[in-house]
Every structure is written in C-alpha cells, then in structure tokens.
C-alpha positions in Angstrom: 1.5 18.1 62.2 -2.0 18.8 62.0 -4.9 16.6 64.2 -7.0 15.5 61.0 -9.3 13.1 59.8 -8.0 9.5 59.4 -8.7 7.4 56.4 -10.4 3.7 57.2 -10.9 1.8 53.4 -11.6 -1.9 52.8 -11.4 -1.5 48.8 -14.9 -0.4 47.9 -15.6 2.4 50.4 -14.0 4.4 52.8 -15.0 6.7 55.8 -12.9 9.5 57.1 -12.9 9.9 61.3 -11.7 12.0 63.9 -12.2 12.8 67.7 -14.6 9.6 67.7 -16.9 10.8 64.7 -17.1 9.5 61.6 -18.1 12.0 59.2 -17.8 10.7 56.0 -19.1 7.2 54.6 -20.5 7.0 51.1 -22.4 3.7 50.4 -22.0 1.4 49.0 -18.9 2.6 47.3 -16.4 5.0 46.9 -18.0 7.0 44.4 -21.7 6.9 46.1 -23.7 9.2 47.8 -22.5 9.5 51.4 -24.3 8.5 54.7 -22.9 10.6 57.0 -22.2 13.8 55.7 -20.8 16.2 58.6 -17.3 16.8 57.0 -19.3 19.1 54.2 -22.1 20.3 56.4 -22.7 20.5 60.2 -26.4 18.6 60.1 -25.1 16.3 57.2 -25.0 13.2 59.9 -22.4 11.0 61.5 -22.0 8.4 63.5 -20.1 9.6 66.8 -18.9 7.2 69.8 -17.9 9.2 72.9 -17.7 9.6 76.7 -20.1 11.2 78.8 -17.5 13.7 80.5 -14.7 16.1 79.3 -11.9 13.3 77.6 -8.5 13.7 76.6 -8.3 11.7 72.8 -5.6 10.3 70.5 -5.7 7.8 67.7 -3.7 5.6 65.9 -3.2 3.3 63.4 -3.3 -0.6 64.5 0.2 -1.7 63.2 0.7 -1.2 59.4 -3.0 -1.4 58.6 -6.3 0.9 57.9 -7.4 0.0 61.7 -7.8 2.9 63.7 -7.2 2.3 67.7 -8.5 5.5 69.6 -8.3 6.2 72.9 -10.1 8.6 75.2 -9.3 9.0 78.9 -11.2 11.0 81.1 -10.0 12.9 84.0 -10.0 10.2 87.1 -7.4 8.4 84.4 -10.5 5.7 83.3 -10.7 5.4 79.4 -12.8 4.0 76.6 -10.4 2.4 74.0 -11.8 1.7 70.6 -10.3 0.3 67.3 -12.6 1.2 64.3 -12.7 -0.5 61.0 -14.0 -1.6 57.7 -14.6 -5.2 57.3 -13.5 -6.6 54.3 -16.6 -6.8 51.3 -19.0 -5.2 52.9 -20.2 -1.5 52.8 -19.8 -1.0 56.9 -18.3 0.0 59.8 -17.2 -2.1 62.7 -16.8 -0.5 66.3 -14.9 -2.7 68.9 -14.9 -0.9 72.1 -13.1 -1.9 75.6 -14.3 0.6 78.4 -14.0 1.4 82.4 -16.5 4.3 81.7 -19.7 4.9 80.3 -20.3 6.4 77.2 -22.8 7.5 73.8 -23.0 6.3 70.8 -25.1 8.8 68.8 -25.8 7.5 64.9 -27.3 10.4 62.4 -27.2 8.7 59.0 -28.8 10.9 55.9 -29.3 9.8 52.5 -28.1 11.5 49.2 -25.1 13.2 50.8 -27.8 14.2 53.7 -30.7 15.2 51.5 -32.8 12.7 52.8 -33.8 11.6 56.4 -34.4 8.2 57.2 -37.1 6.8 59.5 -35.8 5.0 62.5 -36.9 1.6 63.2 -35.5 0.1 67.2 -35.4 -3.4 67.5 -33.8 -5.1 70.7 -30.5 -5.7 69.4 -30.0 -2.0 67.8 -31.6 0.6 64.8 -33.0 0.2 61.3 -32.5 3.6 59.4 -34.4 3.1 56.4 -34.7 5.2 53.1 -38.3 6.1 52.7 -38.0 6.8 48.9 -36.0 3.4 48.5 -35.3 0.1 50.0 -32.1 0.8 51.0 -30.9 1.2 54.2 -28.6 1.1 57.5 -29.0 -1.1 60.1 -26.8 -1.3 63.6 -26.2 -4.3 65.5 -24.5 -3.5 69.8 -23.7 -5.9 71.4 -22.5 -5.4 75.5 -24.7 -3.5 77.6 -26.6 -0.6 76.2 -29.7 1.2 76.3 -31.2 2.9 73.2 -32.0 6.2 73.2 -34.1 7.4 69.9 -31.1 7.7 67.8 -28.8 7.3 70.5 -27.4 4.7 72.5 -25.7 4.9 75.7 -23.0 2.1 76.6 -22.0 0.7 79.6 -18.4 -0.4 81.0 -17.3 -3.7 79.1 -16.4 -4.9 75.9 -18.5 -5.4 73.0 -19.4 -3.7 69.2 -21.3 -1.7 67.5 -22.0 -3.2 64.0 -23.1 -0.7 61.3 -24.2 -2.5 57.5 -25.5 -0.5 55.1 -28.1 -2.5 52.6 -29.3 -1.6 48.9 -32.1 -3.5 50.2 -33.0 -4.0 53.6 -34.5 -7.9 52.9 -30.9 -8.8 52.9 -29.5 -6.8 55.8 -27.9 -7.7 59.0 -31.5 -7.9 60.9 -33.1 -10.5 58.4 -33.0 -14.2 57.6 -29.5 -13.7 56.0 -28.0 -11.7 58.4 -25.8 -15.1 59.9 -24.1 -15.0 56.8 -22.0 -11.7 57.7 -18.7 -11.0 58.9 -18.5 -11.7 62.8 -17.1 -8.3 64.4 -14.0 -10.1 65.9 -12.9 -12.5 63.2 -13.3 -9.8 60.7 -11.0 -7.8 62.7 -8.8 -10.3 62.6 -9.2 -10.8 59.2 -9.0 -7.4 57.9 -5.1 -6.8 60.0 -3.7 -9.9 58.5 -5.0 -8.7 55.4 -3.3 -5.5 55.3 -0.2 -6.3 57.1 0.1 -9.2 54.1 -0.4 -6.6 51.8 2.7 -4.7 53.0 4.9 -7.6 54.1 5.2 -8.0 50.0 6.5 -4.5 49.8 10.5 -3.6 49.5 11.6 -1.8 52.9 12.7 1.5 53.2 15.3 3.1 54.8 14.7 6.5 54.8 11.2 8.0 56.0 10.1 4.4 56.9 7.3 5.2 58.5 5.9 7.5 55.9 6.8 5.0 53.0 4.9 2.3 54.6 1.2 5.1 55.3 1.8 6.1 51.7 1.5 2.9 50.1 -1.6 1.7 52.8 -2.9 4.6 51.2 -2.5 4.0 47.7 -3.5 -0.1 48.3 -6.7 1.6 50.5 -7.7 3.8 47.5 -7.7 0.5 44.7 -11.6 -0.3 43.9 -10.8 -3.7 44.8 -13.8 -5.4 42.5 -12.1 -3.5 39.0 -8.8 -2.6 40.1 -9.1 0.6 39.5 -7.7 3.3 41.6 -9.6 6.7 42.9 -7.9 10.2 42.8 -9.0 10.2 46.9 -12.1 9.4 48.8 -13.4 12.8 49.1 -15.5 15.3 46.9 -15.5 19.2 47.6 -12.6 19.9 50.5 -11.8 23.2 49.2 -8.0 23.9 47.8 -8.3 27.5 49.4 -10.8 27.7 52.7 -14.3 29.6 51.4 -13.2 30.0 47.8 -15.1 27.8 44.7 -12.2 25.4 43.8 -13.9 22.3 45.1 -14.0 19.1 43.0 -15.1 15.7 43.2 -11.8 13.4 42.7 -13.6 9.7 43.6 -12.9 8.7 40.5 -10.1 6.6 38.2 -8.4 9.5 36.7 -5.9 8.0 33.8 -3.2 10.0 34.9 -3.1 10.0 38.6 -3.8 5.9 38.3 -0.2 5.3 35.9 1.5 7.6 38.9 0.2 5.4 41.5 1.1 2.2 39.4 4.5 3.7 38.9 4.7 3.7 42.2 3.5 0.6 43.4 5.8 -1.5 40.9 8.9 0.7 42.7 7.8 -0.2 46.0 7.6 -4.3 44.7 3.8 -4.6 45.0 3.8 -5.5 40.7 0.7 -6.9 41.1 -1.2 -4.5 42.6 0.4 -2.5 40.1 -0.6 -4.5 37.4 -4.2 -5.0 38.5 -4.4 -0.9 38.4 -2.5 -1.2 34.5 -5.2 -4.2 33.6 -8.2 -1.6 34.6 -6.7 1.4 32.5 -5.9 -1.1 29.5 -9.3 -2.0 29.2 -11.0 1.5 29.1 -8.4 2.2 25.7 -11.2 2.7 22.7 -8.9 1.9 19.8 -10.7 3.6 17.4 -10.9 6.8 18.3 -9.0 8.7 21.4 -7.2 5.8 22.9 -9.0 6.9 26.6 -12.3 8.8 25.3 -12.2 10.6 29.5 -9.6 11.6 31.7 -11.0 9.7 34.0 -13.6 6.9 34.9 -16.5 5.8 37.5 -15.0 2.8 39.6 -16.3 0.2 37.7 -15.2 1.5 34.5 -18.0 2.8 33.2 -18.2 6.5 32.5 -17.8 9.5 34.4 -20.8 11.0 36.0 -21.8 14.6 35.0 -20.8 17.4 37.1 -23.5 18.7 39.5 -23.9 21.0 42.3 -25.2 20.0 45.8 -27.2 23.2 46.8 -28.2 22.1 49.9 -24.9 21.5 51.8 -22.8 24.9 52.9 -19.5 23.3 52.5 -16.1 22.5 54.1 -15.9 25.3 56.5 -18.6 27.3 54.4 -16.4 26.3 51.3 -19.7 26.3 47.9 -19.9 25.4 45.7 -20.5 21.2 46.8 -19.7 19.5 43.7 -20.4 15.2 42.7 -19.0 14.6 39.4 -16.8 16.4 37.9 -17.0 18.7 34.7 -13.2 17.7 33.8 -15.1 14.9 32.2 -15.6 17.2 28.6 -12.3 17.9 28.0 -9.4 16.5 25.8 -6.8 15.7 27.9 -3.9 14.7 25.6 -0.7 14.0 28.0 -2.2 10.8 29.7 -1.9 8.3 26.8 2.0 8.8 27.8 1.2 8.6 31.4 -0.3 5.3 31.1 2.5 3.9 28.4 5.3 5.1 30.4 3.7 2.9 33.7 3.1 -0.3 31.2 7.4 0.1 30.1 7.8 0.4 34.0 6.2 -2.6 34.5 8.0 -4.2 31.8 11.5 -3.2 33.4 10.5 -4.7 36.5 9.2 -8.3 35.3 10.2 -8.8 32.1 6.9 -9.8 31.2 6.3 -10.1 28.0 3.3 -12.1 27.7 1.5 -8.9 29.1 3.1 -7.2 26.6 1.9 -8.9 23.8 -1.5 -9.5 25.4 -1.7 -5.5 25.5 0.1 -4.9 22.3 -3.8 -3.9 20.7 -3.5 -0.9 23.2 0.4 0.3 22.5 -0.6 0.5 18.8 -4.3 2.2 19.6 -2.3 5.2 21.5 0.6 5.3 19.3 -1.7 5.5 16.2 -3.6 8.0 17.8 -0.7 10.2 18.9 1.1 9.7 16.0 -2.1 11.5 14.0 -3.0 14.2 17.3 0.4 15.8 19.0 0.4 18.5 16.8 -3.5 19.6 18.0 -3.9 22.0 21.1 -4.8 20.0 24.5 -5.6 20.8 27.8 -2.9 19.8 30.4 -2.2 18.2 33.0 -3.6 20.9 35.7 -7.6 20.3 33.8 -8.1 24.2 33.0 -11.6 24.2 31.8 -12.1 25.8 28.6 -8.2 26.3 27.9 -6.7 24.7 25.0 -2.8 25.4 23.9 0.2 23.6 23.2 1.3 23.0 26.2 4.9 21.9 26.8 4.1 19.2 29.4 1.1 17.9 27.2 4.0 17.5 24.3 6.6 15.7 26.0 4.1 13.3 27.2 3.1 12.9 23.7 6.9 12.2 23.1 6.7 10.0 26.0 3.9 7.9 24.7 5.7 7.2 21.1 8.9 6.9 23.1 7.5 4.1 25.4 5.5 2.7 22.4 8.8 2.0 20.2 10.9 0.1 23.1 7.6 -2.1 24.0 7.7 -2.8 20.1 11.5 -3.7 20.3 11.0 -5.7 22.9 8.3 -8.4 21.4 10.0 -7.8 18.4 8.1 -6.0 16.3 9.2 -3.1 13.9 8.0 0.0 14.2 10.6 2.6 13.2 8.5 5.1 12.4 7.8 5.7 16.0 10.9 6.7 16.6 11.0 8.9 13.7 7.5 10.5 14.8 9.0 10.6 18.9 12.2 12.3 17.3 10.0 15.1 15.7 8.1 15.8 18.9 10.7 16.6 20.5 12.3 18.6 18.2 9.3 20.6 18.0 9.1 21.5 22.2 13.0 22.3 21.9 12.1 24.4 19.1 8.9 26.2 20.2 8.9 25.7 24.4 11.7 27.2 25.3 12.3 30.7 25.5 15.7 31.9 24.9 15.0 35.5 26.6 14.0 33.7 29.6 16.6 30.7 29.8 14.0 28.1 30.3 11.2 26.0 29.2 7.8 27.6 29.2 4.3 26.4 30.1 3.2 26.5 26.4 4.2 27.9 23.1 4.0 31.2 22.8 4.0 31.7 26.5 7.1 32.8 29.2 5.8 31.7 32.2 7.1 28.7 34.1 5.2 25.7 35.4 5.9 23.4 37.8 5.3 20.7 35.6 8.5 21.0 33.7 10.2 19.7 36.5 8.9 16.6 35.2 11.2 16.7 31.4 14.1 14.9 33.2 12.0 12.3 35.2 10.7 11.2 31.6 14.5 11.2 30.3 13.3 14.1 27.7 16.1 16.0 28.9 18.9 15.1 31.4 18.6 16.9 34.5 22.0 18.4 33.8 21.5 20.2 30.4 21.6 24.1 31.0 18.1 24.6 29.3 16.7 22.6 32.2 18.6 24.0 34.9 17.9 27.7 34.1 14.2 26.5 34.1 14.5 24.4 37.7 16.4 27.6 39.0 13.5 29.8 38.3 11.0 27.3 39.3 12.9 27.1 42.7 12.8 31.2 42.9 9.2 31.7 41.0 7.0 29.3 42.1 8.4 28.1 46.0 6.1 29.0 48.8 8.8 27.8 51.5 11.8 25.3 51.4 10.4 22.5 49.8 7.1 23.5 49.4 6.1 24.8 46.0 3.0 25.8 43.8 2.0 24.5 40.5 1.8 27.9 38.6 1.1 31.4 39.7 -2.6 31.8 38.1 -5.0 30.0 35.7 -8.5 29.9 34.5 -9.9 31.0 38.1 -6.9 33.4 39.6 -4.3 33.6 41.5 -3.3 30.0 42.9 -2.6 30.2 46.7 -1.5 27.1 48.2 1.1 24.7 47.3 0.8 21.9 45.2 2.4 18.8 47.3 3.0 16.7 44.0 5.3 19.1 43.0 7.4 18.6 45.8 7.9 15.1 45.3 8.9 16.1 41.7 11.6 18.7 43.2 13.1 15.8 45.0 13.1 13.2 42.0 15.4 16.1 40.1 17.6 16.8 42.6 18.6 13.1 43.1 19.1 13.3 39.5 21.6 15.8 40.1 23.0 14.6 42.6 21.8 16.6 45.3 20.8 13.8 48.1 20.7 15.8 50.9 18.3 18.5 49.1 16.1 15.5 47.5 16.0 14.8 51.8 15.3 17.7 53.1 12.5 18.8 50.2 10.8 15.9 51.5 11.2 16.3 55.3 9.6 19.7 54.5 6.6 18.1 52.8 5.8 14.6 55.4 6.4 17.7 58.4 3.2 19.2 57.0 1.4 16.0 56.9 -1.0 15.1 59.4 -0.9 13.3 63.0 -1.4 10.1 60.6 1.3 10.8 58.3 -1.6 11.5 55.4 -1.0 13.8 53.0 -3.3 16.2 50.9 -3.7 17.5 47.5 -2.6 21.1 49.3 -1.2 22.6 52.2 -2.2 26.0 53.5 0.2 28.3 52.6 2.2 29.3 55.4 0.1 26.9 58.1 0.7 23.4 56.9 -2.8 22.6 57.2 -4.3 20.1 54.8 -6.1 21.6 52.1 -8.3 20.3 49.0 -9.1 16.5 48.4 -7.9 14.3 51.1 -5.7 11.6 51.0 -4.7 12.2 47.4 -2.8 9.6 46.0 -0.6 12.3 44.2 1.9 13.1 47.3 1.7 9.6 48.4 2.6 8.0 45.1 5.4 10.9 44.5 7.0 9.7 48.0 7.2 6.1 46.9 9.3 7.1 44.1 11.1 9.9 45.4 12.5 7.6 48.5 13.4 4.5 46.0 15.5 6.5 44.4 16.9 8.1 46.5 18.1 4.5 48.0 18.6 3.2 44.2 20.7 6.2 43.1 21.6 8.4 46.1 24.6 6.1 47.0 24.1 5.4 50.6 24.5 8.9 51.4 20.9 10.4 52.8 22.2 13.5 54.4 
C-alpha cells in the first residue's frame, strides 16, 4: 500500500496531508482557489508541523472519523503526537499537538492556487496572512509555548494548538471583535468525532472488507457539500491519470453521474438520508423544458459549472501540465446520466417505500422521460466525457433504456399510467440488441458501428438490461476479462480514445467486475477482484480514480468517489446475494 496523502473534510472544504504537511486547502470551499498549493507545485505553500531532528512518522485515522492522529518519534524514542482536523462550519484547520520535543511549525499560505503572496502581519498570539488585492485572509491562533519566527514558529514541549481560519474578510476573523464566537480547538474536536462516528453508527455493518467499507463511506459522507447536499467527484483538480502526460482535470464538482453512484451507494449501506439529501440536490438542477440536466455536472451550490481554464504558473503533479480549474466537459451533451439519476431515485424507492418523495418529484420523472423519449435516437457523448466525440454509444443507450425503464415503475407505483414508456423502453432496447452487438465478435460493442469492447458494458447486467447469464453478455465479459485486464482484478476502461493509448487502470471498473461475477455466481472471484483493488489502495485505505499500471500507485483525482462508492455496493451484495459463502 502506498504512503499517500490523507483526506481531512468537514463538508465544505477539505485539505489533503502527509508527513506533517498539509498541501492542499482550497478556501472557503471545495471548489475554491487553494491556500496551500504544494501538492501541484513545490513553492505553491503549505502549512507544515515538524520536529527539529531526523523523525520516524506514521498516521492514522482517529477511530472511524476524518481525524488524523500522527505521530513522529525521534531517535532518543521522544515524540510529537498530533491529531489534525477540520472543525465543523468553518473554512480551517485545527492542529492539537502533545510533545516531549521541540519542534516547527512553518505556515506558507498563497492566494489563487499560489498566485498571490500575502503580507504577513505577527501579533502576540500568532500571524495575519492577508490578501493584498482583497480583504480576505488567514489568520493563526498557538496557543502553548512558542516563539514566532517570520513565517515560522518554533514550539516547545507541551500541549496546545495551532488554530488556522481562513476569512473572506478579515473584520470578522479569529483576531477581531468576533473572534469569541468560534469553535474552541478542544470542544470542536470533540464535536467533530462524535459527529462522524454518528454518521457511521447509522450505517449497516459489513462483514467482509470491514475496514475498507467503513473509509469508503467516510469518504463519500466527507465529499457531500454539506450546505446543498451535493456531492463532489473528489477534492482535487489536476493529479495527472498518467505521471507528466496532459490528462489532468478538475473533478470538484457535482457531476450527475458520479453523484446517483454515490447515492446508490449510500442508500445500500442504510445512510437513506444522506442519500436522499444528494437525490434532493440533483432533482432540483432538472430544467424541465429542455435537457432535463442542461450540464454533466454542477458548481457546489448548484449553480453552473465554471469554464475550463489553465493555471500557467504552476508546473504540476510531479511536472504533470497542463494545471486545469474548471473543466471543459461542461460543453458537452452527455445523454446516459438522466438514467443514472432515475435508476438512484427507484433505489431509493425500493429501500423506503416513500412515495410522498415520489410524487413530490413526479415533475422531474416526467421532464427526463419526455426528454428521452424525444432524444435516445440522437448521438451522445458517453460516459468516459471524450471531447468532441459524438456516437451511439451502447452504454449511453441502455442508460437511455434505463431512464424510461425506471420512469415507468415510479409511474406504477403512484399510480399513474404511462404505458407508452414501456413501449418507448422496449424499443430502446431492441435497437442496442439490434445495432450493439456484433455477431463476428460475440459481444457487445462500444458503439454502433464499432467492434471494440468497453469496460462499460460490464454494466448491461447491473442495470437488469441483460442477465449476467445470457451468452451475448458472457462472450463480451470474457473478452473484457482477456482485452482490457491490466492484472487480476485490475482492468482499464478501453484501450484508446480522443487522446491515445489509455495506460492505467480504471478502479471503477473493478468494482463493476465484481458486481457481475456475484451475479453469476462467482463469490470467491467477486472477493478476490476486490482484494486486488483495496491491496492497491493507500496506507489509509483511499482509493483513486487510477492506479499505476503495474505499481499500484495512486494515480489521477484523489479520493474519487467512483471506487469508493463501487465497494459499497459490490460488498452488499456480495453479503445480500453471495449466500454466506465469501471465499
């Protein structure tokens, strides 16, 4: 397992640490420019606590929270413990520290994702950073005994905190007239584990990868915009899917499809209302006019998505340029996540029964079926966001099946007639049996016209299009398993697209692999496909969008709730229909 960053959250920002640094932190929200900087550039800032001598360092979570307890231990066997987090509301970072030694704190904040240096401002208790284009800034607060240092404060053995806010406007920061009314470092400790462990406590136990079930879902709960509901892709913009190449994207955003995964997943775990509140943020981005979601995805608060741009002035993860904020995915058409979303609101309905939400949504089931009902037969991009590729592809269709699918049984249920769903669901699919499947290969295809295979058709049973036992679908999982697999378990998405050859595996797909083998009855492999994938997760037990081929290293965005939200649901049912028998 890989020594990598760990994820810290308190449901508006989040700040990614390791070795004592925090190198990531945007302010005052997921989706904002970042303070500290370092993970995408060497001089992009961070805010580092450390000794003064050679250390030996581990970390940990605190319990089953988004605490992190470090330790580091110097060579006479003295050590500096410290438990880092971010207190509830508010955009900071609290630093409780418990030492025998002496040690540095050393605070480099930069504003716009290090493009602007701050002026430094000492006061007896700590440091004003301030913005000098803006009032916004960020102030720290020690407590125990420290000297200051110009930007850097040495600590001396004892207990106390380091208390970083950062403030849109420094008039209401920690250092003025208001600053009594902010969280007190111990108490929102306190506060912040109860909250998390509460969160959890409501979720079903499992049996099988216990440990990993309980990180994924801290992860998904960590990556919910807390204010909206609304849940981002992953916390991080630019990590590179293949070290020093250009696929680098900005995923701090709602994206339809990867929110009605994690949804899916939370209502299988037994958190429905935290499912629910990420259902209640998609529903009301639905235009039902026009294309029932108008973006693939959506800026935390629900407004729309920011333009892709290009941050010139940072090298990059490990020298990995472009840096990208936004993201250009925002222009296209993206036709399969009406079903995404439909087939999460059914799921819901299976697990409560509740069909006053139903009927409260009903405007939104008959917006997307209208609109699919009048669009399947147009070309779409899919579900991997090609730019500037448009064809019928076979995923993109049976989500379009899924959508008028899902649509009709809602419609049954609050008892309403709408046969002609049905009708237009049963013509769907006749048309992908007809067109996406190629009888010269003996499988399903990535679009019509096409004989490749894509990873994504591993998904046709886990919508019930097919059942996992028809031969069409498994000649096509047999030459997924020998076309596309990188290692036991591990698998890429496709072979090439829009860019090249695609390198790395895709850790999604793995979860997908296992969901189809439980189908078939295969327990033991749906266990082992996803040992393979949580032995290439990190110290943490995080997961990435990638792994490096051949080195388990994690590669692009990081954590992405794809992998996590695909364990959820691959261990559930692997408890619900594996029969006792895990292998």
């Amino acid at each position: 397992m890989a020594n990598f960053y760990a994820f810290l959250s308190n449901g508006l920002t989040s700040a990614l640490e390791n070795d004592g640094s925090v190198d990531w932190f945007p302010c005052p929200r997921f989706d904002s420019p970042s303070v500290f900087t370092k993970l995408l550039d060497r001089e992009g800032g961070h805010f580092a606590v450390r000794p003064l001598v050679e250390y030996v360092y581990r970390k940990e979570y605190l319990g089953n929270s988004l605490i992190l307890e470090s330790e580091f231990k110097v060579k006479d066997g003295k050590r500096l413990r410290l438990v880092d987090f971010l207190p509830l509301s508010l955009p900071g970072i609290i630093r409780i520290y418990e030492s025998e030694i002496s040690f540095y704190a050393e605070i480099k904040p930069s504003f716009n994702y290090g493009l602007i240096k701050p002026g430094v401002e000492v006061r007896e208790a700590g440091l004003i950073f301030k913005n000098p284009t803006s009032k916004e800034g960020i102030e720290v607060l020690v407590h125990g005994d420290f000297q200051i240092e110009g930007d850097r404060i040495l600590l001396n053995p004892g207990k106390g905190y380091l208390y970083l806010l950062y403030s849109k406007d420094l008039r209401y920061g920690l250092f003025s007239q208001k600053g009594f009314v902010y969280s007190k470092p111990y108490e929102a400790l306190e506060r912040a584990l109860k909250y998390w462990r509460g969160q959890l406590e409501k979720a079903r136990k499992a049996k099988i990868f216990e440990e990993e079930f309980k990180r994924s879902l801290l992860v998904l709960l960590g990556l919910i915009y807390t204010p909206s509901g609304g849940i981002i892709a992953s916390p991080t913009t630019s990590l590179p899917e293949i070290i020093g190449k250009e696929r680098n994207w900005d995923y701090r955003y709602v994206w339809v499809r990867d929110a009605s995964y994690s949804a899916e997943a939370l209502l299988k775990a037994g958190l429905v209302l935290r499912g629910r509140d990420i259902l209640s943020f998609l529903t009301s981005m639905i235009d039902p006019s026009s294309k029932s979601f108008d973006h693939p995805f959506y800026s935390v608060d629900g407004t729309a998505p920011p333009a892709e741009e290009e941050v010139p002035w940072l090298e990059g993860y490990r020298g990995s340029r472009p840096v990208r904020i936004g993201n250009g995915a925002y222009l296209q058409v993206q036709s399969d996540i009406e079903g995404a979303y439909l087939h999460a609101l059914y799921e819901y309905y299976k697990a409560t029964g509740d069909k006053e939400f139903v009927r409260d949504v009903w405007w939104a089931i008959e917006a997307i079926a209208n609109w699919v009902k009048n669009s399947w037969k147009e070309k779409s991009t899919d579900i991997w966001e090609q730019r500037g590729v448009y064809e019928h592809f076979v995923h993109t269709k049976v989500m379009n099946w899924v959508a008028m699918d899902r649509a009709y049984k809602l419609a049954e249920e609050v008892g309403v007639s709408r046969p002609e769903w049905k009708e237009v669901a049963e013509e769907i699919r006749e048309d992908v049996l007809a067109n996406g499947y190629s009888e010269r290969k003996k499988s399903f295809v990535r679009y019509y016209g096409s004989e490749e295979a894509d990873a994504a058709l591993l998904t046709l049973p886990l919508y019930g299009f097919v059942e996992a036992r028809d031969p069409r679908f498994i000649s096509t999982l047999e030459r997924i398993e020998k076309e596309l697999s990188v290692s036991k378990g591990l698998l890429l998405r496709y072979r090439e697209d829009f860019i090249g050859e695609v390198v790395n595996p895709f850790t999604l797909v793995s979860t997908w692999l296992a969901r189809v083998y439980v189908r078939l009855g295969k327990t033991k492999e749906a266990v082992e496909t996803l040992k393979r994938l949580v032995e290439c997760s990190t110290d943490l037990k995080l997961m990435a969008e990638h792994y490096e081929r051949g080195a388990c290293e994690p590669m692009g965005n990081f954590p992405h709730v794809f992998p996590h939200s695909g364990l959820i649901m691959a261990v559930t049912e692997i408890e619900e229909m594996g029969n006792g028998n895990y292998g």
